[in-house]
Steps between C-alpha positions, in 0.01 A plus 500: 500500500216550258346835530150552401389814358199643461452814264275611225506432095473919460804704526319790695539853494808554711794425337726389837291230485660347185832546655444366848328208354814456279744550793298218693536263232874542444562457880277187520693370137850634633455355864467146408114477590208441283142622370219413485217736320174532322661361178413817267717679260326820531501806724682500839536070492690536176746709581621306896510217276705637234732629811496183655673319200699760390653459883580184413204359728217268468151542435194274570187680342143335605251630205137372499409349216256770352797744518713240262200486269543894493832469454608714790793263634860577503664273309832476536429392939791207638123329568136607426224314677184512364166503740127429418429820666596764753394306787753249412756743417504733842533104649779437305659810546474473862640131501841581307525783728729575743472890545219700386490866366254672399596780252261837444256322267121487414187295646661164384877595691269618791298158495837286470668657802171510727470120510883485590426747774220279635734228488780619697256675788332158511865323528396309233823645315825550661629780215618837466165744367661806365280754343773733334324838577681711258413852476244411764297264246376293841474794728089471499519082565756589796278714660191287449713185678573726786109621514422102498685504848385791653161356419597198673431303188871376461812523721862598447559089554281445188684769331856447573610293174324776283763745407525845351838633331570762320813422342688196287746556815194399721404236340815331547512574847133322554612219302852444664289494824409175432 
């Protein structure tokens, strides 16, 4: 299964994060399914690559092309595919995917797993959307999805392939759902 996460190129403050993003990339190397990622050597996306490999796993990076002009790219990926742009690369992304997490992360990570959300409440994607709320990262965007149905401007139907967890454990769970 290829496993597409999205997380940021910064490290962050907390250091758990560094670990649990390490532990998620040895379990996806170690369990015999794949990644897919941003592409970039730094921050966050570095380091569940470097885990990945080390795992013994494969990794499919998707880098737009002004990122490989700044030299950002990991480059020692099983496959890097380069994009024109980041239109082209959440596409791609989406395409090779065939679970989707979304990892505590920045605007861009935010971006990323919003159009997969759309996606799967539209059935337009039939995939596990996991956003890994550790330490409560995505306690604010669960609480704003459950004001869009009290609202009435979304449903628990739209909602039910967007998932919250708030362990590694969890994740695997969601994912061995389907």
């Amino acid at each position: 299964m290829n496993i597409t996460v999205y997380l940021g190129a910064f490290e962050g403050k907390d250091a758990s994060l560094k670990q649990a993003v390490r532990e998620i990339g040895t379990w996806i190397g170690a369990s015999g399914n794949a990644l897919v990622y941003g592409g970039s050597k730094s921050g966050l996306m570095g380091e569940i690559a470097e885990s990945v490999l080390q795992a013994g796993g494969t990794v499919t990076g998707v880098e737009p092309k002004f990122f490989m002009d700044a030299e950002l790219q990991y480059d020692n990926l099983t496959e890097l595919i380069v994009t024109k742009d980041m239109t082209e690369r959440k596409t791609k992304m989406i395409e090779l995917g065939d679970a989707f997490i979304a990892f505590p992360g920045g605007t861009g990570t935010l971006e990323e797993i919003s159009e997969v959300m759309s996606k799967v409440s539209l059935k337009q994607l039939d995939a596990p959307c996991i956003l890994y709320n550790l330490n409560g990262y995505y306690d604010s965007l669960k609480a704003l999805l459950a004001h869009m149905i009290e609202m009435g401007l979304s449903t628990p139907e739209r909602q039910q392939g967007i998932c919250f967890a708030d362990s590694l454990e969890e994740i695997k769970q969601i994912i061995n759902r389907y």
